[in-house]
C-alpha positions in Angstrom: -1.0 -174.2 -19.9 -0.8 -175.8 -16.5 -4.5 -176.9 -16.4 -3.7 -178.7 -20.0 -0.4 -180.2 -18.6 -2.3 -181.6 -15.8 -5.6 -182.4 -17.6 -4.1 -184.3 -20.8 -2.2 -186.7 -18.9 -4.8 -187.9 -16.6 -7.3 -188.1 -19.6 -4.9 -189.4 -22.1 -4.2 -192.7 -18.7 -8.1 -193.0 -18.9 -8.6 -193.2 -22.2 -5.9 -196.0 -22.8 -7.6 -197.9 -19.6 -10.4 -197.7 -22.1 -8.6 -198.8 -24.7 -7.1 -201.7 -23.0 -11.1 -202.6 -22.0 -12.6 -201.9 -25.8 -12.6 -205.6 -26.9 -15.1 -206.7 -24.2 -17.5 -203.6 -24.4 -18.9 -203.6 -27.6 -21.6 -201.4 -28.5 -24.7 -201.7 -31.0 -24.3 -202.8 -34.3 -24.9 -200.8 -37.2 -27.6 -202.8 -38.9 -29.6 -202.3 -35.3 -29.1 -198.3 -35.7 -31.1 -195.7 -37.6 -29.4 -192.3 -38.4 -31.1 -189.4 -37.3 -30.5 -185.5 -37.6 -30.4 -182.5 -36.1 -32.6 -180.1 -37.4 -32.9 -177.9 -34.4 -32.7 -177.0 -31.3 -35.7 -174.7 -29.3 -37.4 -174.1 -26.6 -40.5 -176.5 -25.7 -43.6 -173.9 -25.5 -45.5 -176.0 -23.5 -43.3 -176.6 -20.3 -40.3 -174.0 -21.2 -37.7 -176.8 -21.3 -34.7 -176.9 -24.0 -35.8 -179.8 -26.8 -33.2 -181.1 -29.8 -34.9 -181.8 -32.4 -33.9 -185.2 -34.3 -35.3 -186.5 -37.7 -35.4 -190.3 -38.4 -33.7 -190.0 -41.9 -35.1 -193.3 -43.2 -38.6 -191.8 -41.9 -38.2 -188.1 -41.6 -40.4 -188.4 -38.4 -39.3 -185.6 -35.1 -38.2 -187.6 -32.1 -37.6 -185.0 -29.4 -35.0 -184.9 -26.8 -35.1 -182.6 -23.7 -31.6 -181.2 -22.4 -30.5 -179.1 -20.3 -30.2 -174.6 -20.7 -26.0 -175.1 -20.6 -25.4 -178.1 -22.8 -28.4 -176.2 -25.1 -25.9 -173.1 -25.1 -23.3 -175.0 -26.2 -24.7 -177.0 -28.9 -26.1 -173.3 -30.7 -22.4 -172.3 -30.1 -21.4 -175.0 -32.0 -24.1 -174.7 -34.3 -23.4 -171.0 -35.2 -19.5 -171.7 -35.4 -18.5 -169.5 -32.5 -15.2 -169.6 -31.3 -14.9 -168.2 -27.5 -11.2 -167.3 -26.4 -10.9 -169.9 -23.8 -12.3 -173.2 -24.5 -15.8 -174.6 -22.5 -15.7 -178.6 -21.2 -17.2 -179.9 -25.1 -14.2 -177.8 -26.7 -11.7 -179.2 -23.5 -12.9 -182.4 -25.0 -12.7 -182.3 -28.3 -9.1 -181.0 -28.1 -8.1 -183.6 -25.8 -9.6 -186.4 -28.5 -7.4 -184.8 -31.3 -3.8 -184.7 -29.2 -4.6 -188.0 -28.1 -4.5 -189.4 -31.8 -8.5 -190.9 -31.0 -11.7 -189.9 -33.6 -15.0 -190.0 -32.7 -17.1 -192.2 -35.1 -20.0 -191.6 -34.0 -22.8 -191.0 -31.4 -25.3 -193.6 -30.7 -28.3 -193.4 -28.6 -29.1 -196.5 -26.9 -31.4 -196.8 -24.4 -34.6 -194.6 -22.9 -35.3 -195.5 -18.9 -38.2 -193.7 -17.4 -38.1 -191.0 -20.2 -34.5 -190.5 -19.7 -32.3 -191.2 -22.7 -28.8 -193.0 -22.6 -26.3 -192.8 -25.2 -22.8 -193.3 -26.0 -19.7 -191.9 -27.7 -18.4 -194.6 -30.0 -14.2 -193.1 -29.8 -12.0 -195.3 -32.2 -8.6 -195.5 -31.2 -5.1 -197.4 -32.5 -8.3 -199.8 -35.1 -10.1 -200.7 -31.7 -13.5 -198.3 -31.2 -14.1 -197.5 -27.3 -18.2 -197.2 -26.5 -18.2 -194.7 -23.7 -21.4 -194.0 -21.8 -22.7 -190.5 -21.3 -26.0 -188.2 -22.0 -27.4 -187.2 -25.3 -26.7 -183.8 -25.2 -23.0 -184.1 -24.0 -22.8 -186.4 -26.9 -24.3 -184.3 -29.2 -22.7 -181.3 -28.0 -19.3 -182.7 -28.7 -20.8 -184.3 -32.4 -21.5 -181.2 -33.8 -18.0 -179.8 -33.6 -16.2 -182.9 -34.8 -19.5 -183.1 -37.7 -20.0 -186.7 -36.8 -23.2 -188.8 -37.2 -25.6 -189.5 -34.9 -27.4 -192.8 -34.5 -30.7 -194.1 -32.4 -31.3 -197.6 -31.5 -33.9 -199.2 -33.7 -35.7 -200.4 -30.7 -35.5 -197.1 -29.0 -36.6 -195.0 -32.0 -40.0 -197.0 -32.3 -41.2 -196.3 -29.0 -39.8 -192.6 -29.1 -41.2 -191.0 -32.5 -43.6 -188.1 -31.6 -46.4 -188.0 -33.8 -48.0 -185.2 -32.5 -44.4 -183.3 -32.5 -43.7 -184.5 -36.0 -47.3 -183.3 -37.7 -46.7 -179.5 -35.9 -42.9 -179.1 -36.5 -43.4 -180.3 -40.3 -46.7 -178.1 -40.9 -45.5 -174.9 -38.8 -43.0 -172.5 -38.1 -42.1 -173.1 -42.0 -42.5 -171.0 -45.0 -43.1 -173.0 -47.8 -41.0 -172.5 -51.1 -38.8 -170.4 -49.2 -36.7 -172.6 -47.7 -36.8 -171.2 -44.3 -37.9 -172.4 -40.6 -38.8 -169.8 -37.7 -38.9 -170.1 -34.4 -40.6 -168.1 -31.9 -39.1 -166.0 -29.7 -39.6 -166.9 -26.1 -38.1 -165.7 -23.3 -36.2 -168.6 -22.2 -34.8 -168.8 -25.7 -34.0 -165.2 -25.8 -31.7 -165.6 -22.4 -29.9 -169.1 -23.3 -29.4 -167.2 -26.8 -28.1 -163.9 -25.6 -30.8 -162.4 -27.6 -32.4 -160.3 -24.0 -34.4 -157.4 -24.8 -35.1 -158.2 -28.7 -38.9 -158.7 -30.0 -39.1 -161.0 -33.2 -38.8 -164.4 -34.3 -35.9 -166.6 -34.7 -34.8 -168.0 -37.7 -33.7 -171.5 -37.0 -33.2 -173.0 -40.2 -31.9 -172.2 -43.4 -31.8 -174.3 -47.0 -28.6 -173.1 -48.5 -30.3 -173.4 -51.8 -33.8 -171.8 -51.1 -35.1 -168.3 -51.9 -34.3 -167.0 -47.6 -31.0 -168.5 -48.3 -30.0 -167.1 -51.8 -31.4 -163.4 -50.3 -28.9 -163.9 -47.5 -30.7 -165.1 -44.6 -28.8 -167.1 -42.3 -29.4 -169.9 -39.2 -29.5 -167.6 -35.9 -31.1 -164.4 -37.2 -34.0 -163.0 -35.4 -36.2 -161.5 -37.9 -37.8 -158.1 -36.3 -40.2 -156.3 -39.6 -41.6 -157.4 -42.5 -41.8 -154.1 -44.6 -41.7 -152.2 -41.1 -44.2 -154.1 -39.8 -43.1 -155.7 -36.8 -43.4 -159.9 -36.4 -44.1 -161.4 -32.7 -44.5 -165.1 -34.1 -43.8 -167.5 -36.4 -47.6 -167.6 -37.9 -47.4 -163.4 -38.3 -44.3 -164.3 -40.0 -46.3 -166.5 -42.9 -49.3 -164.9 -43.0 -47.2 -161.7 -43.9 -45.0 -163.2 -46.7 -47.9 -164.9 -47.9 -49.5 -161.5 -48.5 -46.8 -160.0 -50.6 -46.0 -163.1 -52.5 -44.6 -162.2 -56.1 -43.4 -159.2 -54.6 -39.9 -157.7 -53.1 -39.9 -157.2 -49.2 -37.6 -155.9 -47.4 -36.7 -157.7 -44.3 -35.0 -155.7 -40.9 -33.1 -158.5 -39.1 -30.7 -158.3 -35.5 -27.5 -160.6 -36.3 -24.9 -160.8 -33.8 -26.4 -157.4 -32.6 -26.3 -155.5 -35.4 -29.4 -154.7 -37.5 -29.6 -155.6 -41.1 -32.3 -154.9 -43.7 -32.3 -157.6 -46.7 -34.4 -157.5 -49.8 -35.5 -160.7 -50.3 -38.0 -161.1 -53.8 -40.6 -164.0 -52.7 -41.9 -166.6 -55.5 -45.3 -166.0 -56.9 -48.3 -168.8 -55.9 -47.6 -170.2 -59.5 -44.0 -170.6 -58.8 -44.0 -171.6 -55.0 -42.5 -175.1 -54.5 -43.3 -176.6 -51.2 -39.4 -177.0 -49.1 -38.9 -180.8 -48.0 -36.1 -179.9 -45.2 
């Protein structure tokens, strides 16, 4: 109680400073934004570095954005819904945004400097919205607990969509018809994750309305067996569900530490409709 008697004050002076300041720092209009979305969050196998995954919506192509192991902790936290006792700096924030009366509209991406992106937090306060500089994956971070948008800079976007990154992410790690996106299981991943010590791939997407999601498959699994056989990547993971297609299998996953088995009854090759996520 003391830290928040202290804190809240301080932040709620600074935040009317920025008030005060609003109507001379404007930030980008909407017409020169594109909305993108998060459709994931992994590990980089190439250089072992955290990477958000954001889809153009107007385009559906991946532009990739490297963060930090901490602020990629706290975005799966906030991903899977988990509530910790005491609450980390994104939380601090988000509850000192909600006593102070202020919403947060959006996040905007706005500039790229020597591969390093800028963004900001557009906060709307008494009618009068605040653009307040800070790094994607703060932004983001904080986002994804208040479920607001997030937009990129026309401009910035053009230069920044991956190609390469958008022909592997939407033709990998994906079982088709399934509605169901894997991610393997490094060990970098494994330790930001908690998931030490466990062998199998990561589930890290879900379509509510898909066959994975209907069986009862859910975002933060790690898939261990296919019918006892055990799965080290996400390519074992296909090639064994495209094997027993038309068939029952019986999945052994590790959620939250316990292990599950689910019985999951996979579409037939005539009945298989290819998943747009």
């Amino acid at each position: 109680m003391i830290k928040y008697a202290l804190i809240i004050p301080v932040l709620g002076f600074l935040i009317l400073m920025l008030y005060y300041a609003g109507s001379e720092r404007q930030g980008l209009a909407l017409e020169d934004l594109v909305e993108v979305e998060l459709e994931d969050m992994g590990i980089d196998p190439t250089g072992g570095l955290p990477v958000l995954i954001l889809s153009d919506k107007e385009k559906g192509k991946v532009l990739p954005v490297y963060i930090g192991i901490h602020e990629a902790a706290s975005i799966s936290r906030a991903l899977d819904k988990e509530e910790l006792i005491r609450p980390m700096a994104h939380d601090l924030i988000v509850k000192i945004l909600e006593e102070m009366g202020a919403s947060l509209t959006r996040v905007v991406i706005k500039d790229l400097e020597d591969n390093v992106f800028f963004a900001d937090l557009v906060i709307e306060m008494r009618d009068v919205s605040i653009p307040i500089d800070c790094r994607p994956s703060d932004a983001i971070a904080i986002a994804v607990r208040l479920d607001a948008p997030i937009y990129i800079s026309r401009d910035i976007l053009e230069i920044s969509l991956n190609e390469e990154l958008t022909r592997w992410w939407r033709g990998e790690g994906r079982a088709t018809g399934l509605g169901i996106e894997f991610q393997a299981m490094t060990r970098e991943l494994a330790r930001v994750l908690g998931f030490e010590g466990l062998e199998g791939v990561l589930v890290s997407s879900v379509n509510e309305g898909g066959v994975a999601g209907e069986a009862g498959i859910v975002r933060g699994d790690v898939l261990l067996s296919v019918d006892g056989d055990a799965v080290t990547d996400p390519e074992s993971v296909n090639t064994s569900l495209s094997e027993k297609a038309g068939y029952a299998v019986d999945l052994l996953v590790s959620r939250k530490g316990v292990e599950l088995h689910i019985e999951m009854i996979l579409p037939s090759y005539s009945e298989e409709i290819e998943y747009e996520h």
